[in-house]
C-alpha positions as CSV (number, residue, x, y, z in Angstrom):
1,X,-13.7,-0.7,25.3
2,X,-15.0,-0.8,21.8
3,X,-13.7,-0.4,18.3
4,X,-16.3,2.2,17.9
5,X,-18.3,3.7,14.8
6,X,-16.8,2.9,11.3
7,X,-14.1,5.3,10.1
8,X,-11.5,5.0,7.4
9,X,-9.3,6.8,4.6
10,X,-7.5,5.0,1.8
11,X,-4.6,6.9,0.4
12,X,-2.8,5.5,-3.0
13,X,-0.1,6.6,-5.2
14,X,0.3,5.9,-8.9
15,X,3.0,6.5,-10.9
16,X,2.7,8.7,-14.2
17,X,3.7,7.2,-17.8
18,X,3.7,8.7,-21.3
19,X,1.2,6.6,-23.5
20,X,3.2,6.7,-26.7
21,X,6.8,5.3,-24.9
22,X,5.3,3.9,-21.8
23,X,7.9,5.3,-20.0
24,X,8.1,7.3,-16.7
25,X,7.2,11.0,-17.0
26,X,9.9,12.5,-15.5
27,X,8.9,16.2,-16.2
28,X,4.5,16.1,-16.2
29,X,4.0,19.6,-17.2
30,X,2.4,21.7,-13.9
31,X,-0.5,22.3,-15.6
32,X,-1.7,18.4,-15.2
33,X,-1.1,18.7,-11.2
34,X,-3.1,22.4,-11.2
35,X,-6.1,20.9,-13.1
36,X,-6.4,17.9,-10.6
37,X,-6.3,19.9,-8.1
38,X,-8.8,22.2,-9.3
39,X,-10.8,19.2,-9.7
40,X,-10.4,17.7,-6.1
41,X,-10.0,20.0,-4.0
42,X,-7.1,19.2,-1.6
43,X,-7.3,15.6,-2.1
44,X,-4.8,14.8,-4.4
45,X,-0.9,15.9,-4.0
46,X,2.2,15.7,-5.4
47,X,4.8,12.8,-4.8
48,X,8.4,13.0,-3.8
49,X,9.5,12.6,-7.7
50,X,7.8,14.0,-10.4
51,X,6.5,11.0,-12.1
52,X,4.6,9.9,-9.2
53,X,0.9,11.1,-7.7
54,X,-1.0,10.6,-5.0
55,X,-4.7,10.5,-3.8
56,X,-6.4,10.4,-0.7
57,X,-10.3,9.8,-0.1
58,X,-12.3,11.7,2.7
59,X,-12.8,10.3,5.8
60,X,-15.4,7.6,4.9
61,X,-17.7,5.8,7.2
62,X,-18.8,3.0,4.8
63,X,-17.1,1.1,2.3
64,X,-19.6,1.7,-0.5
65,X,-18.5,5.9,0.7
66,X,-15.2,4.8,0.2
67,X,-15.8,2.8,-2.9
68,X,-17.0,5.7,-4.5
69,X,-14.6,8.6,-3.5
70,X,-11.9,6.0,-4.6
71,X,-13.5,5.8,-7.7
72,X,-14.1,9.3,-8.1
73,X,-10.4,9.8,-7.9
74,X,-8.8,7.2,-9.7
75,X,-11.2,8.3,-12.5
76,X,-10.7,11.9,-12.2
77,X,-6.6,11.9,-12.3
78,X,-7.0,9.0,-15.4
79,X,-9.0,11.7,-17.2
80,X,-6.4,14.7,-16.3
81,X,-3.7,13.0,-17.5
82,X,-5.5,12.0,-20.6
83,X,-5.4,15.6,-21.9
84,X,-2.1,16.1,-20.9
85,X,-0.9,12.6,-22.8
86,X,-0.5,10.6,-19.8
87,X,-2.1,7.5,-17.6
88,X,-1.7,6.9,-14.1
89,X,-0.5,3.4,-13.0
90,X,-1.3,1.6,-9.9
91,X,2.0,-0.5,-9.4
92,X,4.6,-0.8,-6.6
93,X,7.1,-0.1,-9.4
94,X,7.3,0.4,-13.1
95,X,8.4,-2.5,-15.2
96,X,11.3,-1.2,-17.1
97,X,11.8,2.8,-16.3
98,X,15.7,3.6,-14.8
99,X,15.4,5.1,-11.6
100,X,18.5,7.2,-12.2
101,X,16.8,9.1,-14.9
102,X,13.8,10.8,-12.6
103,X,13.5,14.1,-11.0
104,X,12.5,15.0,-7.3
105,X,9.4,17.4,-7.0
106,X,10.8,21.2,-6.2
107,X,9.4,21.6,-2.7
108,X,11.5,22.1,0.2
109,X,9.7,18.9,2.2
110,X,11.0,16.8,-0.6
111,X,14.3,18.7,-1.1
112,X,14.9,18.4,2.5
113,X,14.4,14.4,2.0
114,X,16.7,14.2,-0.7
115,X,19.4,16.3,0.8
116,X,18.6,14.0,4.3
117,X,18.6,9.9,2.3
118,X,21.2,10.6,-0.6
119,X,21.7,8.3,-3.0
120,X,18.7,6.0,-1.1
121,X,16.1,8.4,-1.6
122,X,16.8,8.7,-5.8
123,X,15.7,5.5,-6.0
124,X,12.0,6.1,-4.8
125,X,10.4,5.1,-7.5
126,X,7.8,3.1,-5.6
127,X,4.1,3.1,-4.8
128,X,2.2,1.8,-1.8
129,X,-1.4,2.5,-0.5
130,X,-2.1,3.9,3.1
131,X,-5.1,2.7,4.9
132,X,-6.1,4.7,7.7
133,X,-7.9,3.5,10.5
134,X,-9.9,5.8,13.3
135,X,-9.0,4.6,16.6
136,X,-9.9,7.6,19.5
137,X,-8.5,5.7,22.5
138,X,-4.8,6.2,22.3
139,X,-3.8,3.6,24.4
140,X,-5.8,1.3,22.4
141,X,-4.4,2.3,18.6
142,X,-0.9,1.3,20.5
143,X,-2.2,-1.8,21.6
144,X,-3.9,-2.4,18.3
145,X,-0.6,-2.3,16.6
146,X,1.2,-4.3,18.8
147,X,-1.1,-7.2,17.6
148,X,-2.3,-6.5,14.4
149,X,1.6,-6.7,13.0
150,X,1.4,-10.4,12.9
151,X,-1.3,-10.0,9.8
152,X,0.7,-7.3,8.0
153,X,2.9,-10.1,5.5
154,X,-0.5,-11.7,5.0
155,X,-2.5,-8.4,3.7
156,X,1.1,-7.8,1.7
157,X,0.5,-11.0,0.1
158,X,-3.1,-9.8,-1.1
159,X,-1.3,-6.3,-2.4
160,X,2.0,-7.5,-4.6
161,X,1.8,-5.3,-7.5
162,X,5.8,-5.0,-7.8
163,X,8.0,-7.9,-9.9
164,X,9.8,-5.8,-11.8
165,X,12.9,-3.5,-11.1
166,X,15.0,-1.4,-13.9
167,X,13.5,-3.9,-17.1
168,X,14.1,-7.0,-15.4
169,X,12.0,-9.9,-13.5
170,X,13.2,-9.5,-9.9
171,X,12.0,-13.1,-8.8
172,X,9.8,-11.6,-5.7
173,X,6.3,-10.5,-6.0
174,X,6.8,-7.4,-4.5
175,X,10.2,-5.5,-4.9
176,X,8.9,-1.9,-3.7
177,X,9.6,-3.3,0.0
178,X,13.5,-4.0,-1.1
179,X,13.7,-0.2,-2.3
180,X,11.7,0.9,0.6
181,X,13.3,-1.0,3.4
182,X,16.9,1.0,2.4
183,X,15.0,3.9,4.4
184,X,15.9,4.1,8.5
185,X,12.9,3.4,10.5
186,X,11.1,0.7,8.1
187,X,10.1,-2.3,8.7
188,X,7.6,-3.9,11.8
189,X,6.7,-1.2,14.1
190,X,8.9,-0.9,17.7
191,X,6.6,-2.4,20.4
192,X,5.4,-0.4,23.2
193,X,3.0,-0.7,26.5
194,X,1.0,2.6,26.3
195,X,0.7,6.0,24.0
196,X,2.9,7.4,26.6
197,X,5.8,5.1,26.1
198,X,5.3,6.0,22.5
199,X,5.3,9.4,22.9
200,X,8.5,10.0,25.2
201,X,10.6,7.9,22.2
202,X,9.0,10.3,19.6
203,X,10.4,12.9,21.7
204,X,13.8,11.6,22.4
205,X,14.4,11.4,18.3
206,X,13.1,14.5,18.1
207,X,15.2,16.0,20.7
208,X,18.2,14.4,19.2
209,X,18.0,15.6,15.8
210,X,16.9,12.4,14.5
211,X,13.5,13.8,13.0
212,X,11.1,16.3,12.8
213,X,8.7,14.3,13.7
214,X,6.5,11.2,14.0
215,X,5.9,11.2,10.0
216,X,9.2,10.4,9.8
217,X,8.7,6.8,11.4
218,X,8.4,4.6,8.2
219,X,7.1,1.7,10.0
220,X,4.5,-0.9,8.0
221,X,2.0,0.0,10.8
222,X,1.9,3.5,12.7
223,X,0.1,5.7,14.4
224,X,-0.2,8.7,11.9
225,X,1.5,12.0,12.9
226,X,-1.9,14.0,11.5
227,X,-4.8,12.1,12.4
228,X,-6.5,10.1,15.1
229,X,-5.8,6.6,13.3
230,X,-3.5,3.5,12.8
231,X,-2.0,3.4,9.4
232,X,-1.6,0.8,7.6
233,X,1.6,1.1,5.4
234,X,3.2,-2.2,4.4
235,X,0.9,-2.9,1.1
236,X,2.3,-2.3,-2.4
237,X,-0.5,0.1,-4.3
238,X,-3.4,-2.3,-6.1
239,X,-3.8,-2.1,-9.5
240,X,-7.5,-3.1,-9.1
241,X,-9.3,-0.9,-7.4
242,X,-11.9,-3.5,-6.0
243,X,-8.6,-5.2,-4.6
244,X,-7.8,-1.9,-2.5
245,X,-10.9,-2.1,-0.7
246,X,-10.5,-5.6,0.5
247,X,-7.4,-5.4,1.6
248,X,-9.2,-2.1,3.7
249,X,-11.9,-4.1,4.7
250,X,-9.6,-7.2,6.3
251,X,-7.5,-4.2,7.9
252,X,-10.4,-2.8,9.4
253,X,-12.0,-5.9,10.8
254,X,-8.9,-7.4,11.9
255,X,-8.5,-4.5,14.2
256,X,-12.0,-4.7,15.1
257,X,-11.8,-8.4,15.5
258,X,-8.7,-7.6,18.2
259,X,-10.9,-5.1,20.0
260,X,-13.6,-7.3,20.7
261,X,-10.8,-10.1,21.8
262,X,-9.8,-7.6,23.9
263,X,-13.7,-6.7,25.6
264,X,-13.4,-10.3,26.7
265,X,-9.9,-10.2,28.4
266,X,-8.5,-11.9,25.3
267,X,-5.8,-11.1,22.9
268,X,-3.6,-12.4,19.9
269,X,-0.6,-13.2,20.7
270,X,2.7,-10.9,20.2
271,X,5.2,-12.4,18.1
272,X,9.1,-11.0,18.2
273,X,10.1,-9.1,14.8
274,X,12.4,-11.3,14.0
275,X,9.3,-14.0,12.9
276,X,7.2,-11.2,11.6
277,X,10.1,-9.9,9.4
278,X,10.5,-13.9,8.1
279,X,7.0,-14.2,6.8
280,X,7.0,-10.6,5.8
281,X,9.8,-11.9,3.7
282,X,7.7,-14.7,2.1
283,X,5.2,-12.4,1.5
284,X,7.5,-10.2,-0.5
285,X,8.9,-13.3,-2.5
286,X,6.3,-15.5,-3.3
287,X,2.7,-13.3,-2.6
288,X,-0.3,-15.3,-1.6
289,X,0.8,-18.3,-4.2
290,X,2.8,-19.9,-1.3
291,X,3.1,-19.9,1.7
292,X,3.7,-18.4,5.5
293,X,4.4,-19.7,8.9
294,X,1.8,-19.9,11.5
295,X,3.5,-19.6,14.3
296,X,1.2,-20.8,16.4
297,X,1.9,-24.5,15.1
298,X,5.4,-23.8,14.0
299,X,5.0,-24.9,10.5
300,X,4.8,-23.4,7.0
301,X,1.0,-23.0,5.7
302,X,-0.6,-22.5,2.3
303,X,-1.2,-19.2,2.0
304,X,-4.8,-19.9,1.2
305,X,-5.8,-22.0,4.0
306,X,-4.4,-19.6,6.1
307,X,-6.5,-16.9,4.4
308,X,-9.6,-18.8,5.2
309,X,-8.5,-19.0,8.6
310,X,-8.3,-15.4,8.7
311,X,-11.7,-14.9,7.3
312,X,-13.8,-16.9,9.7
313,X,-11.8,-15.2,12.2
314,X,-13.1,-11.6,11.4
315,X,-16.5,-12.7,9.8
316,X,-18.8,-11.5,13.1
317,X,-17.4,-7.8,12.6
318,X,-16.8,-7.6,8.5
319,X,-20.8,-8.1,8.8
320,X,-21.2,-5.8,11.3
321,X,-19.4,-3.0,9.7
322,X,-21.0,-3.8,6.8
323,X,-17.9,-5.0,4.6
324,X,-18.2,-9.1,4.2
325,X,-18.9,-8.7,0.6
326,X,-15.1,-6.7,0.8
327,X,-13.5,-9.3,2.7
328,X,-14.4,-12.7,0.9
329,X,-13.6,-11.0,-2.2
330,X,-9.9,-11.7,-0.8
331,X,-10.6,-15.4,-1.8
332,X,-10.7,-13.9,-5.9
333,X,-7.7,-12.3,-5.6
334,X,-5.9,-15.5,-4.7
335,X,-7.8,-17.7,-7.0
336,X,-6.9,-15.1,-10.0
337,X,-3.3,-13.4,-8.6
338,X,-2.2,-10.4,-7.5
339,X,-1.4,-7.8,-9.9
340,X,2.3,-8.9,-9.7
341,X,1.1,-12.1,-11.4
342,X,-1.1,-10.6,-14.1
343,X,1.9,-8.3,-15.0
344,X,4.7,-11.9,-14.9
345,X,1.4,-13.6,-17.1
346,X,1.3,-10.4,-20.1
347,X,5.3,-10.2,-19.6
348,X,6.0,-14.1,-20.4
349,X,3.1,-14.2,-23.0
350,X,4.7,-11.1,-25.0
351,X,8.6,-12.6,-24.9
352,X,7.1,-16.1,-25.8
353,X,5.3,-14.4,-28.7
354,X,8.8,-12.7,-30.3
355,X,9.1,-9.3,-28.1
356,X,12.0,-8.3,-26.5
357,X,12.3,-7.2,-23.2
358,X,11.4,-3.6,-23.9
359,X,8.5,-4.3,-25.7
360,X,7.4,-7.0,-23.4
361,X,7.9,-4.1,-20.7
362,X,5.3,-1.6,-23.1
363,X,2.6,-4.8,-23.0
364,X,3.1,-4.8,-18.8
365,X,2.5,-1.0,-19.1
366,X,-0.3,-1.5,-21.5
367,X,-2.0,-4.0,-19.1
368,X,-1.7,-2.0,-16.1
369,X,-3.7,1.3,-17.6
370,X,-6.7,-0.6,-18.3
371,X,-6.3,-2.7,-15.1
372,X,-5.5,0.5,-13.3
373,X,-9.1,2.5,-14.6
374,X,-11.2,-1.1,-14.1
375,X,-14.3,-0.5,-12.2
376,X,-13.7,3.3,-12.4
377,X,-16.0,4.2,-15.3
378,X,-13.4,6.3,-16.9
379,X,-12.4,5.9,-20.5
380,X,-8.7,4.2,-21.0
C-alpha cells in the first residue's frame, strides 16, 4: 500500500478591509465578488459573512503547480479589490474590527448556518487555510488520520496568524481556534478502525437530524465530504504565502512518511485526545516560540528541536515528492515568527512610538496587506 502519485489543493480565506479606515468591509459591493469570479472561474467563493473570501487552487500535482495557482489567486483577488478600494488579508482574525458589527452572506447555505449556531456563528470572523490531501484507498485516509492528529498542534504552531480579538492583544498566538472551537464537532477528529465505521456514524447523525452531512464535521483533520482526500483544517490562514506551502508540504510528507511506516508493518503511535487537545493548546498560546510535549518521553520540548525532529523524519519522501526546499523552509518561519509575531512586533513598535490602540491596530492592518501580496507579484 502506497501513498501514491502527488496530489494536493490548498484552500485559504482572507478577510476583506477598506484601505482608508482599515476596517472590516461589512458590505463589499457585489460587483467585486462578480469580477473575481469572472476572473477565476469557479475558484474563488464567497464566505459565510460578507467581509470574508475565499480561494481554492486546482488540484495540483507539484508544489511549484501549486505555488503558482496560489499565486495567481492571491494576486488576482488583491487586484479586484484594488478597484473596488479594498485589500484582502491573510490573518486568522482582524486586529481591532467588532464582530457584532458584520453581516452574513445572503445565501440560504449560510442563512441556514446562522439560523442553526445563533449567537456562535456571528462571531465567525475567522480565517483558516484547508490543505487537501488525495488519498484513493479509503481505508487508508482513515487510518491516515488516526495518526497524523498527533502533528496537527505542531503544523498549528507554523500557521498562528491570530493574536488579536475585538482591538485587544489576546495573549495566544492564535485566537481563531477559541472562536472556532464554540462550533459542535471541532476539535481532534473521533477515531475509527475502517471507512466503514466512519461511514455508519456519518449516517447515524444524519439520520438523527444532527446534519446534513459530512461537511458538517468541523474536525482539525477530515475526510472531505466532496473529494477523495484528507483535509487538513486546524491551521490559522498564512499571511506569507511561501509559509502556506510549507506547512502543505510537511502535511503532505508526514502522511506520506505514515504510509511508508505503514508498507513495513510500522506505525506512529495513537495518542488519546485528551494529550493531543493539551499541546494543541500550547500551540494555540505560545506558537512555535515554546514549547510542546512529546509524549513519547513524557516531557515538554522546544518547539524547534522538535521541529527538526520532524524534518529528518519526513526528509526520504519531501525529496521524493519533490518538496524538501518547502519543508526546511519551516526552520525560517521559526527563526523569523509566525505572522502572529510580526503583527505583536508592528503593534508594540506603533504604541511605544505614541499611537493608541486604534492606530497601532491600522499599522497591524497596514503590515498585513503588504505581507499578505509578498511573493505574489501584485501591486499593494
Amino acid at each position: 500500500m502506497t501513498f501514491g502519485p502527488l496530489t494536493l489543493g490548498i484552500e485559504e480565506e482572507y478577510l476583506l478591509v477598506d484601505r482608508v479606515t482599515r476596517d472590516l468591509a461589512s458590505e463589499p459591493p457585489d460587483s467585486m465578488m462578480e469580477a473575481c469570479q469572472a476572473r477565476l472561474q469557479g475558484q474563488v467563493m464567497p464566505e459565510f459573512l460578507q467581509s470574508q473570501i475565499e480561494v481554492g487552487t486546482r488540484v495540483c500535482t507539484t508544489f511549484a503547480e501549486a505555488r503558482a495557482d496560489l499565486r495567481r489567486l492571491r494576486a488576482t483577488v488583491i487586484e479586484v479589490a484594488a478597484d473596488h478600494g479594498l485589500a484582502p488579508i491573510a490573518a486568522g482574525t482582524h486586529p481591532f474590527a467588532a464582530w457584532q458589527g458584520q453581516k452574513p452572506t445572503p445565501k440560504e447555505r449560510y442563512q441556514l448556518l446562522a439560523r442553526d449556531l445563533a449567537g456562535v456563528a456571528r462571531r465567525l470572523v475567522i480565517c483558516g487555510m484547508h490543505v487537501h490531501a488525495g488519498i484513493e484507498d479509503e481505508d487508508l485516509r482513515i487510518d491516515l488520520m488516526n495518526q497524523v492528529s498527533y502533528f496537527l498542534p505542531h503544523l498549528l504552531a507554523l500557521s498562528t496568524s491570530s493574536p488579536f480579538w475585538q482591538g485587544e492583544d489576546s495573549g495566544l498566538m492564535s485566537y481563531r481556534l477559541s472562536i472556532f472551537d464554540s462550533l459542535p464537532r471541532t476539535g481532534p477528529p473521533e477515531r475509527f478502525e475502517t471507512w466503514g465505521d466512519y461511514q455508519r456514524m456519518v449516517r447515524r447523525m444524519i439520520g438523527a437530524g444532527l446534519i446534513q452531512d459530512a461537511s458538517k464535521l468541523w474536525w482539525d483533520v477530515r475526510p472531505s465530504a466532496r473529494y477523495p482526500t484528507l483535509e487538513l483544517r486546524i491551521t490559522d490562514v498564512c499571511t506569507r504565502m511561501e509559509d502556506t506551502l510549507t506547512i502543505a508540504a510537511l502535511y503532505v510528507c508526514l502522511l506520506s512518511m505514515l504510509t511508508r511506516l505503514k508498507a513495513m508493518n510500522q506505525r506512529w503511535r495513537i495518542y488519546v485526545n485528551v494529550l493531543i487537545r493539551e499541546n494543541r493548546w500550547l500551540a494555540q498560546r505560545y506558537g512555535c516560540g515554546g514549547e510542546l510535549v512529546d509524549f513519547g518521553k513524557g516531557t515538554r520540548v522546544p518547539y524547534r528541536d522538535l521541529l527538526e525532529e520532524m524534518i529528518a523524519l519526513v526528509r526520504e519522501d519531501a525529496e521524493a515528492l519533490g518538496c524538501w526546499p518547502e519543508v526546511q523552509r519551516a526552520r525560517d518561519i521559526v527563526e523569523r515568527g509566525t505572522s502572529a509575531h510580526g503583527q505583536l512586533d508592528v503593534y508594540r513598535a506603533a504604541l511605544a512610538a505614541g499611537a493608541d490602540r486604534i492606530e497601532a491596530g491600522r499599522a497591524v492592518v497596514d503590515w498585513l496587506i503588504t505581507e499578505t501580496a509578498r511573493d505574489t507579484g501584485a501591486t499593494v
